[in-house]
BARONU-590903 format. One line per field, with one value per residue (C-alpha): residue in three letters; x, y, z. Coordinates in steps of 0.5 Angstrom, whole numbers. Layout:
! BARONU-590903
kedo: [ala;...] $
east: [X;...] $
north: [Y;...] $
up: [Z;...] $
This chain:
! BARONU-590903
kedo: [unk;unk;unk;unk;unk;unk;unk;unk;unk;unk;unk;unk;unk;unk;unk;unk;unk;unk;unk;unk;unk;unk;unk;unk;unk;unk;unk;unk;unk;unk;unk;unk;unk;unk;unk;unk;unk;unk;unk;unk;unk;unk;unk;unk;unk;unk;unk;unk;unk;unk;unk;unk;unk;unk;unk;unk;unk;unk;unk;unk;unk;unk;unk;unk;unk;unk;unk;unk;unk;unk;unk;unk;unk;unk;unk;unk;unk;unk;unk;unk;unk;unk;unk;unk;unk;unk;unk;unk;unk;unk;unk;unk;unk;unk;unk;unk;unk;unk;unk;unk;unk;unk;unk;unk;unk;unk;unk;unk;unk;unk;unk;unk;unk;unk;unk;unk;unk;unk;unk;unk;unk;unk;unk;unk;unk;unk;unk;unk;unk;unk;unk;unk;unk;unk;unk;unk;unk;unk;unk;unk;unk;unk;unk;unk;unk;unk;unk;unk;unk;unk;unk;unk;unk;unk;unk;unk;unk;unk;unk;unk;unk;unk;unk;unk;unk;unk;unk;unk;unk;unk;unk;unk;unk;unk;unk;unk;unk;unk;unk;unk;unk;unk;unk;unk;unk] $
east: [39;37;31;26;28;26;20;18;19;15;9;11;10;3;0;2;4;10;12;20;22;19;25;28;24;18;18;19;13;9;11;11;3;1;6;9;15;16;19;25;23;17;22;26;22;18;25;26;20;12;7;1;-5;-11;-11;-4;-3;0;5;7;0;-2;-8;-15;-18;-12;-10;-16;-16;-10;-12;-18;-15;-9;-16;-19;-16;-18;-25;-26;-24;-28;-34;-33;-31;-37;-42;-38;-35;-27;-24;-16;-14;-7;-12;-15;-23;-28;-32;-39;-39;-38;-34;-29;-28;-26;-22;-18;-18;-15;-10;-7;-8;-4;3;2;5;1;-1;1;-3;1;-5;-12;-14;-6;-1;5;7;11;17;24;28;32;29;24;16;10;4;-2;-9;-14;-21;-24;-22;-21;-13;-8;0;0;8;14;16;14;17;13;7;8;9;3;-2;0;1;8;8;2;-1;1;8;8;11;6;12;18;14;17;12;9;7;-2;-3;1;-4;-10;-8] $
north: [13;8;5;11;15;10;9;16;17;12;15;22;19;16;22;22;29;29;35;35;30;32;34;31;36;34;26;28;32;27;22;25;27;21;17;12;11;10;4;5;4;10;14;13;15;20;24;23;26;27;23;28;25;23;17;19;21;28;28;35;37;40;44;40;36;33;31;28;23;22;19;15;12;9;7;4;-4;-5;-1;-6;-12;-10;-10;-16;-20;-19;-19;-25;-30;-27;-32;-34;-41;-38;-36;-43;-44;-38;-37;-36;-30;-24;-20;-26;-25;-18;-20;-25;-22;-16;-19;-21;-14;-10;-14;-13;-8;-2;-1;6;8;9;10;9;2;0;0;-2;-4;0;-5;-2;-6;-4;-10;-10;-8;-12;-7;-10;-8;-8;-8;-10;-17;-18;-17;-19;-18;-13;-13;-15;-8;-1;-1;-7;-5;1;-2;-8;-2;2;-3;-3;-10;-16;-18;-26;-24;-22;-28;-29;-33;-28;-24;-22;-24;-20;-22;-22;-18;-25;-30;-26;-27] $
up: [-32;-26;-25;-21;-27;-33;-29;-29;-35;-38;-33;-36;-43;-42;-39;-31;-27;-23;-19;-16;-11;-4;1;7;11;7;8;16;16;13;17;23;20;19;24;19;15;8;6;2;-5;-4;-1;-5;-12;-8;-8;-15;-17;-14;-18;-16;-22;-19;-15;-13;-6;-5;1;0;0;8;5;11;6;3;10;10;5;6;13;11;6;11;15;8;10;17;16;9;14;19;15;12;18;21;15;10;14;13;16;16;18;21;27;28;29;28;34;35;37;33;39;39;32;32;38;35;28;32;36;29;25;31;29;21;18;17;10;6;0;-6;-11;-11;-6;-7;-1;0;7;11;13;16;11;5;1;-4;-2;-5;-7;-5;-8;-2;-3;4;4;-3;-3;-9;-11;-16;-16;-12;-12;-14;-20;-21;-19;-23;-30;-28;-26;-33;-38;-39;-36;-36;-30;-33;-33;-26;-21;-15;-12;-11;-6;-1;6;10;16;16;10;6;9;7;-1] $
């Protein structure tokens, strides 16, 4: 059994609902829907089975108000950012000093936003980084700017998210960098 197949089967056992793995022809849609890609790993998972538990996203689903969320949650990291660039000091040494101006501020800041890899939601307020490279992915937590690591793959993250593995086991060091969303942690 490889692994996406042992980490379903887990999730099966503690309650999660699964539909059958989206079709070629249905990642393409939603990709070109949402105009993005999937990281391997999501893809690769999202080929075997289809998590459709609330607070999953359901990429199959093309009714209006499932696009809808779907949408505004890939807007939910920069919307969160934006707020608390300009109303609690969010800041990064990476981008030198801060200006005075809030302006400025949202300038710099989306000088650095732009290149930074878009951010797929997986879960709830959890993304994974859509990078074209066959490597392994972190999951991020993201709620405006309070990001974390929740696990250097999906597989990781699913076992730290539904308790199969404690969040003090997991090694913050073996991430992977992710350009911008990294210097945030």
């Amino acid at each position: 059994m490889d692994d996406f197949q042992k980490i379903i089967k887990k999730l099966q056992n503690r309650g999660i609902e699964f539909e059958t793995g989206l079709s070629n022809q249905e990642i393409s849609v939603a990709e070109e829907l949402y105009d993005f890609s999937f990281p391997a790993e999501m893809k690769a998972l999202f080929s075997v089975a289809l998590p459709v538990t609330e607070g999953f996203y359901n990429w199959r689903n093309f009714e209006a108000a499932n696009i809808l969320k779907i949408k505004t949650a890939f807007k939910m990291p920069l919307r969160g950012l934006l707020f608390d660039l300009r109303h609690n000091a969010l800041w990064c040494d990476n981008w030198g000093m801060r200006p005075a101006e809030n302006s400025e501020v949202v300038q710099i800041f989306m000088r650095y936003y732009k290149d930074a890899p878009r951010m797929i939601p997986i879960y709830s307020h959890r993304y994974m980084p859509s990078i074209s490279n066959e490597k392994k992915s972190p999951v991020f937590s993201i709620m405006q700017s309070d990001i974390i690591c929740y696990g250097t793959d999906l597989i990781e993250y699913l076992e730290l998210e539904f308790g199969f593995k404690e969040y003090s086991d997991f090694d913050d060091a073996e991430i992977e960098h992710i350009k911008f969303w990294c210097d945030l942690l």
